[in-house]
MOPAC internal coordinates of N, CA, C and O (Angstrom, degrees):
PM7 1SCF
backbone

  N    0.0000 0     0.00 0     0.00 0    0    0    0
  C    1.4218 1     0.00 0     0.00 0    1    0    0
  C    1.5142 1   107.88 1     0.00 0    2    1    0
  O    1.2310 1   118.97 1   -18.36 1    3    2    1
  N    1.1669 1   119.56 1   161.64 1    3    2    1
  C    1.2755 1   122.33 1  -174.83 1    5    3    2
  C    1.6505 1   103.45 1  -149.31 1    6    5    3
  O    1.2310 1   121.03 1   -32.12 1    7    6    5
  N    1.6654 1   115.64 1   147.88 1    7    6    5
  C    1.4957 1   116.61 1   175.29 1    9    7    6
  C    1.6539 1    91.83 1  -126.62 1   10    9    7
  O    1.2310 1   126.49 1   -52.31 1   11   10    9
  N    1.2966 1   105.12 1   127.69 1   11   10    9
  C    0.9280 1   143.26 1   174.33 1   13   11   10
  C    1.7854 1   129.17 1   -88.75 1   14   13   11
  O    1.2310 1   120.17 1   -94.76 1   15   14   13
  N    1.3890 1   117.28 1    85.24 1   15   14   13
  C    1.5626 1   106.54 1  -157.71 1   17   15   14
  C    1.5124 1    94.22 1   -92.84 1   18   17   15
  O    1.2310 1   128.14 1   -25.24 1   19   18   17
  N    1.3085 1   101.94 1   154.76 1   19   18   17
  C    1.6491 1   112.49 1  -173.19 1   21   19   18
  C    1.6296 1    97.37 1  -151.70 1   22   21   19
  O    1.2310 1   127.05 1   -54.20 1   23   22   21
  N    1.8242 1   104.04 1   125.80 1   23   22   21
  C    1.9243 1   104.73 1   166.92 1   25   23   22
  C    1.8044 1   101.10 1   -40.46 1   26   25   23
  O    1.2310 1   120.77 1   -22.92 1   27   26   25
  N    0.9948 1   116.13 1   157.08 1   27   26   25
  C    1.8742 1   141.10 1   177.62 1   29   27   26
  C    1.1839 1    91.39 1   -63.18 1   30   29   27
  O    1.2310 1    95.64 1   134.09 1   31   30   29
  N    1.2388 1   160.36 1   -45.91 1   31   30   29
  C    1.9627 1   149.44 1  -165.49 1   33   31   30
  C    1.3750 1    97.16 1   -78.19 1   34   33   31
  O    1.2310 1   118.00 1   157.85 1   35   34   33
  N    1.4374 1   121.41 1   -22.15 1   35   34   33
  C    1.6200 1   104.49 1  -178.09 1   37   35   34
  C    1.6460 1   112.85 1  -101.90 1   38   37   35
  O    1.2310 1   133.75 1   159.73 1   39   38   37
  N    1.2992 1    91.03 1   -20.27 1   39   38   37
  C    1.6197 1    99.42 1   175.09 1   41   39   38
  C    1.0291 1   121.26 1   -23.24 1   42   41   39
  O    1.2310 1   106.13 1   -92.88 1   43   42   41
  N    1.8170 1   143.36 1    87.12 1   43   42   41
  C    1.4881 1   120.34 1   177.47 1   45   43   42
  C    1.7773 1   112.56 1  -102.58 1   46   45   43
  O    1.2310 1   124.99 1   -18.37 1   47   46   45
  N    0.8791 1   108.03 1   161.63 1   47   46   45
  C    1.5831 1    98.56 1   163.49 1   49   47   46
  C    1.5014 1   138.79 1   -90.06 1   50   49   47
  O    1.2310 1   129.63 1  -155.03 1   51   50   49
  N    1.6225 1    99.03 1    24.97 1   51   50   49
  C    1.7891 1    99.29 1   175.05 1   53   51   50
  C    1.7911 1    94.78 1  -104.72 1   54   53   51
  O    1.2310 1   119.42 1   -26.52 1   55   54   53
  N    1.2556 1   118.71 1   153.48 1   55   54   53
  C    1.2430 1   114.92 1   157.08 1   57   55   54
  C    1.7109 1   114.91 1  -156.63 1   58   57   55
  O    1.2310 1   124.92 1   -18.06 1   59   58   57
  N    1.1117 1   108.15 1   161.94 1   59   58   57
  C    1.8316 1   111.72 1  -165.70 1   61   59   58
  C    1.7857 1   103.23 1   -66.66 1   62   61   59
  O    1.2310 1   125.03 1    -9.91 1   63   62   61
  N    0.8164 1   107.95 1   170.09 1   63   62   61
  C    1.5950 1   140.21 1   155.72 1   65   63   62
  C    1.2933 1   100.40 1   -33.07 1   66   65   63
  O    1.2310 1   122.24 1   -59.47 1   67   66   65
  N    1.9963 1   113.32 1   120.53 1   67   66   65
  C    1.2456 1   115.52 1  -163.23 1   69   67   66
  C    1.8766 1   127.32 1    23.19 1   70   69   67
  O    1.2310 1   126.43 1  -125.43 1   71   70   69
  N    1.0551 1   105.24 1    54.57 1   71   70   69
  C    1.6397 1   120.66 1  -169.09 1   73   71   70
  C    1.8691 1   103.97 1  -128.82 1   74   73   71
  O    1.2310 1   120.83 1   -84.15 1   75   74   73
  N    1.7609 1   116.02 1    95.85 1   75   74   73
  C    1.2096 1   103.44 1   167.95 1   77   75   74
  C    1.2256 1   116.43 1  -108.58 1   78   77   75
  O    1.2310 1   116.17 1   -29.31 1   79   78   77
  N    1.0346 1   124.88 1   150.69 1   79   78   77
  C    1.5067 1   146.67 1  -153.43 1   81   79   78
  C    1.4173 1   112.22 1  -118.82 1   82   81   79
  O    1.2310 1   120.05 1   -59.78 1   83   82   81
  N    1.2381 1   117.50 1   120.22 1   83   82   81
  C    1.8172 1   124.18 1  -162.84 1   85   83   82
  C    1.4387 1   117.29 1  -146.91 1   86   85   83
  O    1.2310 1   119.08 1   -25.92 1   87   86   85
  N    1.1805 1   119.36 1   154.08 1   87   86   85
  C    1.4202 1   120.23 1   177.91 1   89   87   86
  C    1.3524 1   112.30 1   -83.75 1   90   89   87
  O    1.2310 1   109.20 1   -50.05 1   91   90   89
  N    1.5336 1   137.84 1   129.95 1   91   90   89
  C    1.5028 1   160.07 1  -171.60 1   93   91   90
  C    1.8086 1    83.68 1   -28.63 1   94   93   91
  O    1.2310 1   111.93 1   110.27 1   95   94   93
  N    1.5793 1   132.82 1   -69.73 1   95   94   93
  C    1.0787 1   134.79 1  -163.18 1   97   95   94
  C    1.5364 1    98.78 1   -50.60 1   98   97   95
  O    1.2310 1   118.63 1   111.23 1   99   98   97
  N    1.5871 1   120.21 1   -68.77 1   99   98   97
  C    1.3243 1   121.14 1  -172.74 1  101   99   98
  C    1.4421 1   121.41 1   -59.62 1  102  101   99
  O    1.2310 1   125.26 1   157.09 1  103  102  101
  N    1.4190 1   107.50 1   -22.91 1  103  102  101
  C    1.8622 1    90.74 1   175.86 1  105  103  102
  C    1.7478 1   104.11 1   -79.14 1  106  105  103
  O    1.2310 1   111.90 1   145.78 1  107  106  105
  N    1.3171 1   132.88 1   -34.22 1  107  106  105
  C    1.4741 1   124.76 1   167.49 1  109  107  106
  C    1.5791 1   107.95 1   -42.91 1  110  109  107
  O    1.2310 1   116.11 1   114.36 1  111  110  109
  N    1.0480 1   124.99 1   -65.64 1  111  110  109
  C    1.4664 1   149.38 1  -161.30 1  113  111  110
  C    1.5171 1    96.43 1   -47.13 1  114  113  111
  O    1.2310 1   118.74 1   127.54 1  115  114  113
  N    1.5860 1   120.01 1   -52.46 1  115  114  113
  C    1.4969 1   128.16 1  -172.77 1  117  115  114
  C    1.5584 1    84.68 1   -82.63 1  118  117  115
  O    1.2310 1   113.59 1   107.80 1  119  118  117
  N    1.2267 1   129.73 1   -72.20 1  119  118  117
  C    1.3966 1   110.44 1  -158.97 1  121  119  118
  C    1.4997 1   131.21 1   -43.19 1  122  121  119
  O    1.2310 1   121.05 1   168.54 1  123  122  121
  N    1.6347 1   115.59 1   -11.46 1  123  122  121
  C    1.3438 1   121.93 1   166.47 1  125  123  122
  C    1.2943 1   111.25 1   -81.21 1  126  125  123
  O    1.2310 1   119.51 1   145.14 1  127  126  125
  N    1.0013 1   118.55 1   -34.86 1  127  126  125
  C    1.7992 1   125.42 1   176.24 1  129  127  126
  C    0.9033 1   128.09 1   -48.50 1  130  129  127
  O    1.2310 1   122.01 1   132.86 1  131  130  129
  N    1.7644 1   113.76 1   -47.14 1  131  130  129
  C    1.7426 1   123.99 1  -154.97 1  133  131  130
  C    1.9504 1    86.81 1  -132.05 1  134  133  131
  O    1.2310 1   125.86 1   -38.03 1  135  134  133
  N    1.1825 1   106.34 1   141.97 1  135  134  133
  C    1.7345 1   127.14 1   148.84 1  137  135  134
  C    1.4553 1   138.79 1   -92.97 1  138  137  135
  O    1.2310 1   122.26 1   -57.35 1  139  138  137
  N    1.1954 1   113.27 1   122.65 1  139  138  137
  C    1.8766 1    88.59 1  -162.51 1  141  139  138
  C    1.3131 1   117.43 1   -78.31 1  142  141  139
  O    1.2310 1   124.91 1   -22.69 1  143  142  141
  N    1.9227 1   108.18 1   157.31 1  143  142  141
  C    0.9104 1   135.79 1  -137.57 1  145  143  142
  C    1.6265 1   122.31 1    96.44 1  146  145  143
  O    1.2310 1   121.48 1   144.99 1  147  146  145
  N    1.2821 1   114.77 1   -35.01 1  147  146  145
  C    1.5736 1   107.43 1  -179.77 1  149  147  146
  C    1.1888 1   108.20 1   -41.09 1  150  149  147
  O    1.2310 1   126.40 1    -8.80 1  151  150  149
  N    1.0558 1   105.30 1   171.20 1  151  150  149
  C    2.0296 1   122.25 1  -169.87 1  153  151  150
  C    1.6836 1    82.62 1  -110.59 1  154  153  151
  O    1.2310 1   130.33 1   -31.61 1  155  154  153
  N    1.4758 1    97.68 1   148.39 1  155  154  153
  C    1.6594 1   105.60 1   168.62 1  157  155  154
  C    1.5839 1    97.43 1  -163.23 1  158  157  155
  O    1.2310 1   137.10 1   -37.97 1  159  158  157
  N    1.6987 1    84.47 1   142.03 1  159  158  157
  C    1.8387 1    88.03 1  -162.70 1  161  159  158
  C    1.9354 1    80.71 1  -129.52 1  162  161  159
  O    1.2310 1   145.52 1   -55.33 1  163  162  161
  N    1.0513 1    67.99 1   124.67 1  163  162  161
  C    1.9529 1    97.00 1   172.89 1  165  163  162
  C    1.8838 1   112.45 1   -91.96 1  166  165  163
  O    1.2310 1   117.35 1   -47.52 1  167  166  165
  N    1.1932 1   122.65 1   132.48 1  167  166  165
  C    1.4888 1   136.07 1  -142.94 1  169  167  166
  C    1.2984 1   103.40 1  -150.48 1  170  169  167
  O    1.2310 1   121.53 1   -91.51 1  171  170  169
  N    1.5265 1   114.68 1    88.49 1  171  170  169
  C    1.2286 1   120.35 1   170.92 1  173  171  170
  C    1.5638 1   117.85 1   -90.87 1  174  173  171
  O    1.2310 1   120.10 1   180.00 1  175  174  173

């Protein structure tokens, strides 16, 4: 999986196959949170 930070004007809401898509603020914000390797289960 991959997170993908993008400035807010480009922000769209389609993204690829395991591809999350975040605002410049929110991918910092998660990257202090989580270490890689964590497990993350996505819940639609």
């Amino acid at each position: 999986m991959a997170f993908m930070e993008r400035p807010i004007p480009t922000l769209s809401t389609k993204s690829g196959h395991r591809c999350v898509r975040l605002t410049n603020w929110d991918a910092e914000e998660l990257a202090g949170m989580v270490k890689p390797g964590v497990v993350v289960r996505f819940v639609n």
